[in-house]
PDB file of N, CA, C and O in Angstrom:
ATOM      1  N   UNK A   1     137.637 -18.106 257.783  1.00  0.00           N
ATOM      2  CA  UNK A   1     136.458 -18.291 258.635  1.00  0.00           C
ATOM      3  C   UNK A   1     136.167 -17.007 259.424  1.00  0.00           C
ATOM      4  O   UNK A   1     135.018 -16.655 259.688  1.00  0.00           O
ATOM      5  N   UNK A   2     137.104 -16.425 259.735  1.00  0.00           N
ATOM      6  CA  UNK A   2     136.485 -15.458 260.684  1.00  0.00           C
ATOM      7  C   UNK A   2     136.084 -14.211 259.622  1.00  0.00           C
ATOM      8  O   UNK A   2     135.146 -13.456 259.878  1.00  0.00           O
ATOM      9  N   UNK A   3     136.973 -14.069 258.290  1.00  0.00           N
ATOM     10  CA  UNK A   3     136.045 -13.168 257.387  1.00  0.00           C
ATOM     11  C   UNK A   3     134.615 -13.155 256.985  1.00  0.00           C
ATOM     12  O   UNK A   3     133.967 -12.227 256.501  1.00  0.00           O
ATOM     13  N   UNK A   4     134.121 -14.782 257.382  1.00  0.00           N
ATOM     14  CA  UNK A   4     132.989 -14.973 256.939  1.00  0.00           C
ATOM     15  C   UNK A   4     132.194 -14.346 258.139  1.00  0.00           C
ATOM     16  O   UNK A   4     131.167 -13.698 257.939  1.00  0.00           O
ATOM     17  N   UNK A   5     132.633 -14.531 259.217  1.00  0.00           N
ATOM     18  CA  UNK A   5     132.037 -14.048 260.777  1.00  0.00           C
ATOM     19  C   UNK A   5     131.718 -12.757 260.396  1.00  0.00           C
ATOM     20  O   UNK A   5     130.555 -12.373 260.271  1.00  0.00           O
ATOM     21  N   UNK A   6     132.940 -11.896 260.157  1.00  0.00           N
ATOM     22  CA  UNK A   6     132.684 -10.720 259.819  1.00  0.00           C
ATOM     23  C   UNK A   6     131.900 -10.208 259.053  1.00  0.00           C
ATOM     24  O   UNK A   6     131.342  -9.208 259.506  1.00  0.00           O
ATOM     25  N   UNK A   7     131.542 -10.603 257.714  1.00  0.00           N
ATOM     26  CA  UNK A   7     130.692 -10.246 256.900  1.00  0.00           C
ATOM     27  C   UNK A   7     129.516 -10.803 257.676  1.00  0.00           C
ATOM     28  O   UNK A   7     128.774 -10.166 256.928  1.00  0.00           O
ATOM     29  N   UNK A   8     128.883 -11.255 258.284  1.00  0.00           N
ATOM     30  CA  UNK A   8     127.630 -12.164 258.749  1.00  0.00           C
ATOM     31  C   UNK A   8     127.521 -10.609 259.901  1.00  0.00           C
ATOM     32  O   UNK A   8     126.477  -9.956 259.912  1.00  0.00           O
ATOM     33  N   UNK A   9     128.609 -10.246 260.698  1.00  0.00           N
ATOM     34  CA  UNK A   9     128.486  -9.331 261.751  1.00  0.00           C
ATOM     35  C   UNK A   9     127.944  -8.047 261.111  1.00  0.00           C
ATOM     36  O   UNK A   9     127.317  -7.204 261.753  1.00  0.00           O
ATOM     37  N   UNK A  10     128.243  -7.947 259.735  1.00  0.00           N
ATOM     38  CA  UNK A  10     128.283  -6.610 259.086  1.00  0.00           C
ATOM     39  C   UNK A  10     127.252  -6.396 259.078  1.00  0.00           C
ATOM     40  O   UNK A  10     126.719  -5.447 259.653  1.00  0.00           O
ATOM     41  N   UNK A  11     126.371  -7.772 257.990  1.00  0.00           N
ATOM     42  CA  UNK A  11     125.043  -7.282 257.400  1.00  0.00           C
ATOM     43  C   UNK A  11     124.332  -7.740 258.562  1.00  0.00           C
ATOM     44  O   UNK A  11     123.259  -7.192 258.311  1.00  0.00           O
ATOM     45  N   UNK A  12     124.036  -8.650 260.209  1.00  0.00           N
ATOM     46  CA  UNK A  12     123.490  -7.977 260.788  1.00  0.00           C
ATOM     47  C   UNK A  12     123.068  -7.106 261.114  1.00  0.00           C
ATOM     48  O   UNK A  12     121.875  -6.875 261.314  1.00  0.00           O
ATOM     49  N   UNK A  13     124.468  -6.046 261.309  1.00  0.00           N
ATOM     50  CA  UNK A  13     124.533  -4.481 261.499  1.00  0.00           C
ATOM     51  C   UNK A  13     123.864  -3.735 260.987  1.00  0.00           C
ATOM     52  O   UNK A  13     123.266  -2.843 261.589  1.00  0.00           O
ATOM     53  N   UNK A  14     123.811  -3.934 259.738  1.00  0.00           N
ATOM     54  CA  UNK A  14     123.403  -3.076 258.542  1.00  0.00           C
ATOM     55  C   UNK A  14     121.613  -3.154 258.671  1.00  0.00           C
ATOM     56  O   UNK A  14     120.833  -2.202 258.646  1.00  0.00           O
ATOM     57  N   UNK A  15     121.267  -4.767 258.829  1.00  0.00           N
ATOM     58  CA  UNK A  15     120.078  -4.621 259.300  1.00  0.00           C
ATOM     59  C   UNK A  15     119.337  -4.089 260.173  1.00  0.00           C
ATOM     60  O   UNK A  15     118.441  -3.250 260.087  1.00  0.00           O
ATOM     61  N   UNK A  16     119.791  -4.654 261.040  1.00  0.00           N
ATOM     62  CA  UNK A  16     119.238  -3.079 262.039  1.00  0.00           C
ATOM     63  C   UNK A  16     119.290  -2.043 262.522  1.00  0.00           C
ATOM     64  O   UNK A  16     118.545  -1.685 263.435  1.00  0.00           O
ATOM     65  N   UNK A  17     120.289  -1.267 261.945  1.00  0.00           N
ATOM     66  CA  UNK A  17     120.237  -0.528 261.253  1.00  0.00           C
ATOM     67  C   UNK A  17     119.650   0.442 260.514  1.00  0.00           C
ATOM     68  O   UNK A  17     119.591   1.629 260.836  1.00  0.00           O
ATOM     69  N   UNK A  18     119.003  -0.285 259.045  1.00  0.00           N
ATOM     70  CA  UNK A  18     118.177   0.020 258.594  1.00  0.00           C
ATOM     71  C   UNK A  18     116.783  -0.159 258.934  1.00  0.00           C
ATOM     72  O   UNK A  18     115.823   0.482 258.506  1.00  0.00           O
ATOM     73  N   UNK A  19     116.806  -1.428 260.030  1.00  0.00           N
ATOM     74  CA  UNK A  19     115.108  -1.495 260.440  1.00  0.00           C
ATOM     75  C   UNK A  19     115.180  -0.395 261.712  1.00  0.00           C
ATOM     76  O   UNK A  19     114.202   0.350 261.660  1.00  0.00           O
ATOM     77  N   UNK A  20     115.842  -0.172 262.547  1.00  0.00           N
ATOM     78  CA  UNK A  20     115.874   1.406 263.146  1.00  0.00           C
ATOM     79  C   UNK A  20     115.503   2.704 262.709  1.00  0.00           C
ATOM     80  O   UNK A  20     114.822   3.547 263.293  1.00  0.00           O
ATOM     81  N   UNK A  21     116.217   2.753 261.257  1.00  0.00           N
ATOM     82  CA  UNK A  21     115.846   4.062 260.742  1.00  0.00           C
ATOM     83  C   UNK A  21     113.880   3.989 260.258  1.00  0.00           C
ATOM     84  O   UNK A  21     113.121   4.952 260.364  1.00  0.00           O
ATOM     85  N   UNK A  22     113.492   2.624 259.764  1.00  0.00           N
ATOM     86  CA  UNK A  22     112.462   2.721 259.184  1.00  0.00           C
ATOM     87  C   UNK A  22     111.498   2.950 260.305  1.00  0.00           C
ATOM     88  O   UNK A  22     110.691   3.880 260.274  1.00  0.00           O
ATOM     89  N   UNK A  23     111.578   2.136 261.255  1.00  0.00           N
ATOM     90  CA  UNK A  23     110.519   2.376 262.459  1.00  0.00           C
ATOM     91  C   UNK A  23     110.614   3.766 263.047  1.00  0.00           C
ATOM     92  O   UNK A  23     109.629   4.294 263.562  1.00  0.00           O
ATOM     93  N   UNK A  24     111.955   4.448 262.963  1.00  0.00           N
ATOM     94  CA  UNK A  24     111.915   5.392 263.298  1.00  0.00           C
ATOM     95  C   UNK A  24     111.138   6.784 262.516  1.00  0.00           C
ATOM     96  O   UNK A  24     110.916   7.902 262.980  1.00  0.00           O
ATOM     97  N   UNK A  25     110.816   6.172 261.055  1.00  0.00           N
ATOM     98  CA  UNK A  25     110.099   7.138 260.080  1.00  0.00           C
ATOM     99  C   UNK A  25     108.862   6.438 259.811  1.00  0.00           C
ATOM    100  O   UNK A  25     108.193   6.861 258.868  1.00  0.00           O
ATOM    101  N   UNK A  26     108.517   5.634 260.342  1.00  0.00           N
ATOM    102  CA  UNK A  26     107.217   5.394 260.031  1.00  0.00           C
ATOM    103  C   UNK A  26     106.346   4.965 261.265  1.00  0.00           C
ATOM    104  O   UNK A  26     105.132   4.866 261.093  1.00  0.00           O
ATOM    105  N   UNK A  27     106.936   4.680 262.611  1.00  0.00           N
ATOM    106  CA  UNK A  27     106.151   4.642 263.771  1.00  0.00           C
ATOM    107  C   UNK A  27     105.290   6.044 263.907  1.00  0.00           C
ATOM    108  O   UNK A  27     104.105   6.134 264.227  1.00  0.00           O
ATOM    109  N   UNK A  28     106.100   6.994 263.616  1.00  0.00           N
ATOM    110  CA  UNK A  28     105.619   8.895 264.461  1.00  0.00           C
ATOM    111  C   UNK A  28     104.123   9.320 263.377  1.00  0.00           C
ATOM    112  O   UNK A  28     103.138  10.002 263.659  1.00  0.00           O
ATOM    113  N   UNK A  29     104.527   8.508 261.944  1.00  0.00           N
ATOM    114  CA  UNK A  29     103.255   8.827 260.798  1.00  0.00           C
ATOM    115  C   UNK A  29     102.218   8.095 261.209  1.00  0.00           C
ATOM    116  O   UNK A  29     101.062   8.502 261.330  1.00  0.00           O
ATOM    117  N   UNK A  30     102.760   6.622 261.504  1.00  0.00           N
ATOM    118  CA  UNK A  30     101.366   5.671 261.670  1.00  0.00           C
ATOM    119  C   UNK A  30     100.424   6.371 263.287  1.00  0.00           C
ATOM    120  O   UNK A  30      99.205   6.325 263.457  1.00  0.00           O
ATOM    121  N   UNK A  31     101.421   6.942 264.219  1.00  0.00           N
ATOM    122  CA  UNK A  31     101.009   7.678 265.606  1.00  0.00           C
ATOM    123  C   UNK A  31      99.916   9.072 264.669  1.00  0.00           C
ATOM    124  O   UNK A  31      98.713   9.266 264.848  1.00  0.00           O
ATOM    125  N   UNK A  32     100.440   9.501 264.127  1.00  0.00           N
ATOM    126  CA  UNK A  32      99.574  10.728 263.303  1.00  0.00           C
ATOM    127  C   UNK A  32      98.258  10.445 262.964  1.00  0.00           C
ATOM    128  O   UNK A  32      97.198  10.748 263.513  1.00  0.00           O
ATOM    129  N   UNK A  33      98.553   9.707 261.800  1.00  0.00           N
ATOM    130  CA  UNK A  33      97.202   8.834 260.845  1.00  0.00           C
ATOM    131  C   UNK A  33      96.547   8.456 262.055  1.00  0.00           C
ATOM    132  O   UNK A  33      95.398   8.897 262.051  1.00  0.00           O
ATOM    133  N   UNK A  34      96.847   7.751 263.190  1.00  0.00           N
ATOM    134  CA  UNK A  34      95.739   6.944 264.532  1.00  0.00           C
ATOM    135  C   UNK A  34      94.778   8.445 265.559  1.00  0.00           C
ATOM    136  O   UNK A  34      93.684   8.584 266.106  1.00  0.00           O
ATOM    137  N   UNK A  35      96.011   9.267 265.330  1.00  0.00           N
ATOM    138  CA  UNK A  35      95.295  10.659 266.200  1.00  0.00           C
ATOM    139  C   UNK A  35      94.178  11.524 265.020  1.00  0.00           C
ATOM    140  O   UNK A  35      93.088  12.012 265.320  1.00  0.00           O
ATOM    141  N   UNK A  36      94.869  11.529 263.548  1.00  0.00           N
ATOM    142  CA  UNK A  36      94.228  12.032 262.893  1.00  0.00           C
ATOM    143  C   UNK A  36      92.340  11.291 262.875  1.00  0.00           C
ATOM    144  O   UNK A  36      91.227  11.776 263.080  1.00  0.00           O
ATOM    145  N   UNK A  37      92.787  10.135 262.566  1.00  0.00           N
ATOM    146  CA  UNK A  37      91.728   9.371 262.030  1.00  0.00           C
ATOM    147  C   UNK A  37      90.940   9.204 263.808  1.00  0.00           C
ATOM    148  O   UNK A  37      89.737   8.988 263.662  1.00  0.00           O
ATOM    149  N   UNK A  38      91.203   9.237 264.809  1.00  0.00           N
ATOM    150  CA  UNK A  38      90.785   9.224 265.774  1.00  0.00           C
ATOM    151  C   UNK A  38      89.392  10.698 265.837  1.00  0.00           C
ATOM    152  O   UNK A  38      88.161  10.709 265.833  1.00  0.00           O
ATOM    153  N   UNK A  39      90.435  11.707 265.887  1.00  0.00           N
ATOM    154  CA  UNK A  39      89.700  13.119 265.500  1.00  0.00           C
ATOM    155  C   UNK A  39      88.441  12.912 264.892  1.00  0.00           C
ATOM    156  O   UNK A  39      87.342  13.139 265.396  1.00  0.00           O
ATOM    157  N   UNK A  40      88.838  12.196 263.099  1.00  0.00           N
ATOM    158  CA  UNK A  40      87.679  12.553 262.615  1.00  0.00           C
ATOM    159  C   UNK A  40      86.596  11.830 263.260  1.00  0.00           C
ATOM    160  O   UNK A  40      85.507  12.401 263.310  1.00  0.00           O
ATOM    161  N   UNK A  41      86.742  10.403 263.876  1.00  0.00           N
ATOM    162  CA  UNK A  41      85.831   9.506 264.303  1.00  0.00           C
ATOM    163  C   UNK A  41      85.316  10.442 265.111  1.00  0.00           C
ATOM    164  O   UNK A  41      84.131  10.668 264.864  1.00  0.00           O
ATOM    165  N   UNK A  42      86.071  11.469 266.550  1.00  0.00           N
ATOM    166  CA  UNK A  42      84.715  12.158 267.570  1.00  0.00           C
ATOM    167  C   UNK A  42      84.065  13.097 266.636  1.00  0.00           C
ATOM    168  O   UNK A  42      82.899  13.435 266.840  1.00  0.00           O
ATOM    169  N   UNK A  43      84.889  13.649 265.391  1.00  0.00           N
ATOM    170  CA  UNK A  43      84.232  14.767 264.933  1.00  0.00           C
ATOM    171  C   UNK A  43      82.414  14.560 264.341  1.00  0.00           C
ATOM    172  O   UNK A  43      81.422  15.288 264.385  1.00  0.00           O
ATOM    173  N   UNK A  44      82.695  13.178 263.815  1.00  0.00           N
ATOM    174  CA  UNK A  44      81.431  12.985 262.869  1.00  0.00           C
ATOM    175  C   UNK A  44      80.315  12.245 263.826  1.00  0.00           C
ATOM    176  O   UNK A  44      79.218  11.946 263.355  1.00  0.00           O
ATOM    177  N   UNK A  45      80.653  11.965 265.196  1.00  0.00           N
ATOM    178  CA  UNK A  45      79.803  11.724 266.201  1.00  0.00           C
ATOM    179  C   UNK A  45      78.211  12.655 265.992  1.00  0.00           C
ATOM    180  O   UNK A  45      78.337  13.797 266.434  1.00  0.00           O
ATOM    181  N   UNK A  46      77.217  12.454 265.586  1.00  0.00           N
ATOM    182  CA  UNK A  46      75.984  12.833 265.956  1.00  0.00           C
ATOM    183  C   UNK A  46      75.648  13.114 267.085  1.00  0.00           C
ATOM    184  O   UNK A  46      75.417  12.187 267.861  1.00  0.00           O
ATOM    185  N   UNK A  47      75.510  14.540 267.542  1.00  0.00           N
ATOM    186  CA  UNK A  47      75.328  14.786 268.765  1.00  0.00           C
ATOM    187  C   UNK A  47      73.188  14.656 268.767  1.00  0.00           C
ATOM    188  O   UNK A  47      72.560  14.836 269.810  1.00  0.00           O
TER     189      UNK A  47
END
């Protein structure tokens, strides 16, 4: 029983973990793409 604990503790771990690393590589792009795409929106403003 407590091996089973353990394995249950592991792949928690492992999960977040891996959902850490992903937010951490894809929050800073999706921040980019929002400034990028922001840009073009004042750029094409009709003055």
């Amino acid at each position: 029983m407590k091996f089973l604990g353990f394995l249950l503790f592991v792949f928690i771990f492992l999960m977040a973990f891996w959902c850490l690393i992903f937010l951490a590589s894809t929050v800073p792009y999706f921040i980019f793409v929002w400034l990028k795409e922001g840009k073009l929106e004042n750029d094409q403003i009709p003055k």
